[in-house]
N, C-alpha and C positions, 0 to 999 in steps of 0.2 A: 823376440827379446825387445826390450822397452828403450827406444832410444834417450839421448839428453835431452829432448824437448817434452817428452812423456814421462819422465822421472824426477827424481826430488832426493838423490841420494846426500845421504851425509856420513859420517865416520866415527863409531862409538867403540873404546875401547878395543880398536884393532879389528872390529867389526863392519861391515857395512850396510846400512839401513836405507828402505827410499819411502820418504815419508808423504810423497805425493797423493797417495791415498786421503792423508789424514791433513793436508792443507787448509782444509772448508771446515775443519773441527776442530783444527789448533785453537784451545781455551784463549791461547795469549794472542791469536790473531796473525795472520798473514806476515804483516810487517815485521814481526817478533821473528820467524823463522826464516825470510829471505836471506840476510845476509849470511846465510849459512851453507846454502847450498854449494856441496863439494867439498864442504870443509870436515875439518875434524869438533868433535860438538863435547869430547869426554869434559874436558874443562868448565866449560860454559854450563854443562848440565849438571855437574856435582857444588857448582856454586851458586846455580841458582835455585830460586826455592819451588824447586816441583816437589809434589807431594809424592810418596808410597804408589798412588795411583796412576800418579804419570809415568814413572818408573816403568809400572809393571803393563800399560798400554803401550809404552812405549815398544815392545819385546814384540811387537806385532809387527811388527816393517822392518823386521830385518831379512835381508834380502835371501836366504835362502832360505827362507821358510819356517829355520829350526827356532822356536824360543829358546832364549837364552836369559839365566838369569841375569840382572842389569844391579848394579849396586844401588843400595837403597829400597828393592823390592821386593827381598824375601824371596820365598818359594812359589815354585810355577805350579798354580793349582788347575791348570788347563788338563793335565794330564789325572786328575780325577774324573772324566767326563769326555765319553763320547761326542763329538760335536756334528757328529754326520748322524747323530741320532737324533729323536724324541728327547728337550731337556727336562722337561716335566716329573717324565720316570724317573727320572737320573739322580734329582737333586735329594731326595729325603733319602739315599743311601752316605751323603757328605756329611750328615752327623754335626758334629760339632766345628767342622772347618766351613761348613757354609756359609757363617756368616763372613769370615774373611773372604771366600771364595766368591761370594755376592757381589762383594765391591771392589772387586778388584776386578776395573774393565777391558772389554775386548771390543774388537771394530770389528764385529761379523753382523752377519743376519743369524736369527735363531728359529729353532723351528719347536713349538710347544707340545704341540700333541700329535702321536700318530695317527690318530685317526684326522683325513682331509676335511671333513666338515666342521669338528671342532678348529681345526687349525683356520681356516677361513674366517670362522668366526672370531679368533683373535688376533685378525690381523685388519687395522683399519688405515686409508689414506687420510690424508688430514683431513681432505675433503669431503669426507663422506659426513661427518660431524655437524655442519651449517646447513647441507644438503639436508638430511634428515631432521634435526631439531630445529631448524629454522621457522620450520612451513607449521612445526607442532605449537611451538612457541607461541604464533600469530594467529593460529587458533584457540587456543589455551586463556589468551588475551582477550580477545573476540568475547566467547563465552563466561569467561569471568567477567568479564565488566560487563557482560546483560545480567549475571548474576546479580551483580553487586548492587546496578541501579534497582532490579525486579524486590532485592531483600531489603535495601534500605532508601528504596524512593530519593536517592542522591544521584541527580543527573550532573555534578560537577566532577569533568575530570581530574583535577587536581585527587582527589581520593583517589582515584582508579592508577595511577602513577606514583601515589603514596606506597600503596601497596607492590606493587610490578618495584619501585627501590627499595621499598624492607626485603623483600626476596634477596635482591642482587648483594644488601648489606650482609643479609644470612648465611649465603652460599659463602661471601670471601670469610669468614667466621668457621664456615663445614671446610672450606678449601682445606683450611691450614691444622684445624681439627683431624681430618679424614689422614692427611701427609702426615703429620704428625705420631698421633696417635695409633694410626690404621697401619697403613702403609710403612710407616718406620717400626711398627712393632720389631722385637729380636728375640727370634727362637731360640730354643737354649741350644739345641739341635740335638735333644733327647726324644723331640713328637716328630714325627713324616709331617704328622698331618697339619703340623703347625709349618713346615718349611713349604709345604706342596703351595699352603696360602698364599703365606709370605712373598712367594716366588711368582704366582699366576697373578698377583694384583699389583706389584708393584718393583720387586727385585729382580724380576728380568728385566727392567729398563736401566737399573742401575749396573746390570751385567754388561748388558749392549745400548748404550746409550746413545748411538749413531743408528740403528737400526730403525729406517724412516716408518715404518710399518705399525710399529709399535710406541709411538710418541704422544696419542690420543688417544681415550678413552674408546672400546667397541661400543655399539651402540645396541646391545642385545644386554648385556651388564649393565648398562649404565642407563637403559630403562628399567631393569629392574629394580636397582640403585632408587630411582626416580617415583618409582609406586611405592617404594618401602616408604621415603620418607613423607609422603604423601599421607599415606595412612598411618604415619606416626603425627605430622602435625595434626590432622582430620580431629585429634584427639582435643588440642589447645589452641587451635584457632577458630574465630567464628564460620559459619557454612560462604558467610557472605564474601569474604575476603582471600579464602584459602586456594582457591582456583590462579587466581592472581599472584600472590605469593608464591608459590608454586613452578608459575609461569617466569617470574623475577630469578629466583637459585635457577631456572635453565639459563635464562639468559647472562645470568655469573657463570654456569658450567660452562656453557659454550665459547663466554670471552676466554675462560683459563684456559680451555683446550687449546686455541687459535694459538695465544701469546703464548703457552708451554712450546707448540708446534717451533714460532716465531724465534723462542728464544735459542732453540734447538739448532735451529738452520737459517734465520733472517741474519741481516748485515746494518744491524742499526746505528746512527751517525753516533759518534762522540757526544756525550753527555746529555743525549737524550734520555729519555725514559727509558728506552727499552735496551739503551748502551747498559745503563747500570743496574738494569735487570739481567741481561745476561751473563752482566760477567758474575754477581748474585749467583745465577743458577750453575753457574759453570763451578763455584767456589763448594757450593754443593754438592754436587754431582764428585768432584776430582779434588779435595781437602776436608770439605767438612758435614760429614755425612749426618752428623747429628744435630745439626743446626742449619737454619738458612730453607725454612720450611713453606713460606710462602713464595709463594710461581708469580703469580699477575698483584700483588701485592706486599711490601714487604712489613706494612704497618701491624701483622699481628703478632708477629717475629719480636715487633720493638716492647708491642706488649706483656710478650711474654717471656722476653730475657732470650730468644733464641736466635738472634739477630746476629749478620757477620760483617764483619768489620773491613772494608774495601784497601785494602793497601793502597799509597797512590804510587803512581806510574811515573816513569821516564817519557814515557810519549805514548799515545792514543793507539787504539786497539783497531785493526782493521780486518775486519770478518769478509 
């Protein structure tokens, strides 16, 4: 049994919860939750503005196990779904509740496929990502720029770096295309096979969005990702240049994975950068699921009307 130094309990509607689990995740930050501990929280939590989602995340730390509806959250769709199973299988039997059932999160680990091989391969550390594309990168680079001087007898770098930033420009352009469009697609929940998608590329992170495992792209998809678009540009760009460019969307892929990683579980100061990128992505993630679609940038969000709007604060956020 978990003593007072290993516990984080608090007191919901005659219930009690211990949310030490969820300290390192609290969207509002350390500080937000300290003054609570032991205390009764019904009050403070129906006047402040948690979303739907906090509500129903919330239902997970309560202390014997049992979910319990929590006002403000609706129905517990946990009990459509095996969770000692394969979710994979599971999901294109939810129909038309799936998509509620998608965004409405949980603080577990999830397990996608029964079969072990596939499962391994959908599951990456953050690490494996720099490790691998790093070393491809900097040969990609290598190569392309003996291309480039061999095609157009231009031994000045500056070209060779022109190209390696249109890339890095492109990728933050596919970032927020691909989230957007790709990834936030919404099945009607009348195809399997449109939900099976939906769910393997991008709605299980929005299901378990603490699950450290799956916060990066694997890197078996995301070369294939990487050929495809290869030989779509191959089409409109010159032979001279396209290795480089190329090489540039890796090295945008690889910054967004880091900072997505970063924003997930780093503890970035006040009013930095990546302070007001997190709390960005947290606003996404846990309010506005339809908006707030760039990760390591939020400049195409402004451009495109899908930008969220920071509430300001009582005092600074502490991750």
């Amino acid at each position: 049994m978990q003593n007072d130094q290993e516990s984080f309990g608090v007191l919901y509607e005659n219930d009690k919860y211990d949310l030490q689990q969820f300290l390192q995740n609290h969207p509002g930050g350390l500080n937000y939750l300290a003054p609570y501990k032991g205390k009764d929280i019904s009050k403070r939590m129906q006047d402040s503005q948690h979303s739907r989602a906090a509500f129903y995340l919330f239902k997970e730390y309560k202390k014997d196990g049992k979910r319990k509806q929590a006002n403000g959250d609706g129905e517990d769709f946990e009990k459509l779904v095996d969770w000692d199973k394969p979710m994979l299988a599971q999901v294109g039997s939810l129909g038309t509740q799936y998509k509620e059932w998608v965004i409405s999160p949980v603080d577990r680990n999830l397990r996608l496929f029964g079969n072990p091989i596939l499962e391994n391969l959908s599951i990456t550390p953050w690490y494996v990502v720099p490790v691998i594309w790093i070393p491809i990168i900097m040969f990609l680079i290598q190569i392309g720029a003996q291309q480039y001087v061999e095609t157009t007898k231009d031994t000045n770098r500056a070209g060779i770096i022109l190209y390696v930033g249109l890339g890095i420009i492109a990728w933050s352009l596919m970032e927020y295309s691909l989230h957007r469009w790709v990834f936030h697609m919404e099945p009607s929940g009348y195809s399997k096979l449109m939900i099976y998608l939906h769910f393997a590329i991008h709605g299980l992170h929005h299901k378990v969005p603490f699950d450290t495992r799956r916060l990066v792209f694997p890197p078996f998809p995301a070369a294939v990702i990487a050929l495809t678009l290869y030989k779509a540009f191959s089409f409109i760009l010159p032979e001279s240049i396209i290795v480089l460019f190329v090489a540039g969307g890796l090295v945008g892929y690889v910054t967004y994975d880091m900072i997505h990683f970063y924003l997930h579980y780093g503890s970035p100061r006040e009013n930095s950068y990546f302070y007001n990128l997190k709390r960005y992505h947290n606003q996404h993630h846990f309010a506005h699921h339809d908006s707030g679609f760039g990760i390591s940038s939020i400049f195409w969000d402004k451009v495109f009307g899908t930008a969220i709007n920071l509430r300001k604060l009582g005092m600074s956020i502490i991750w």
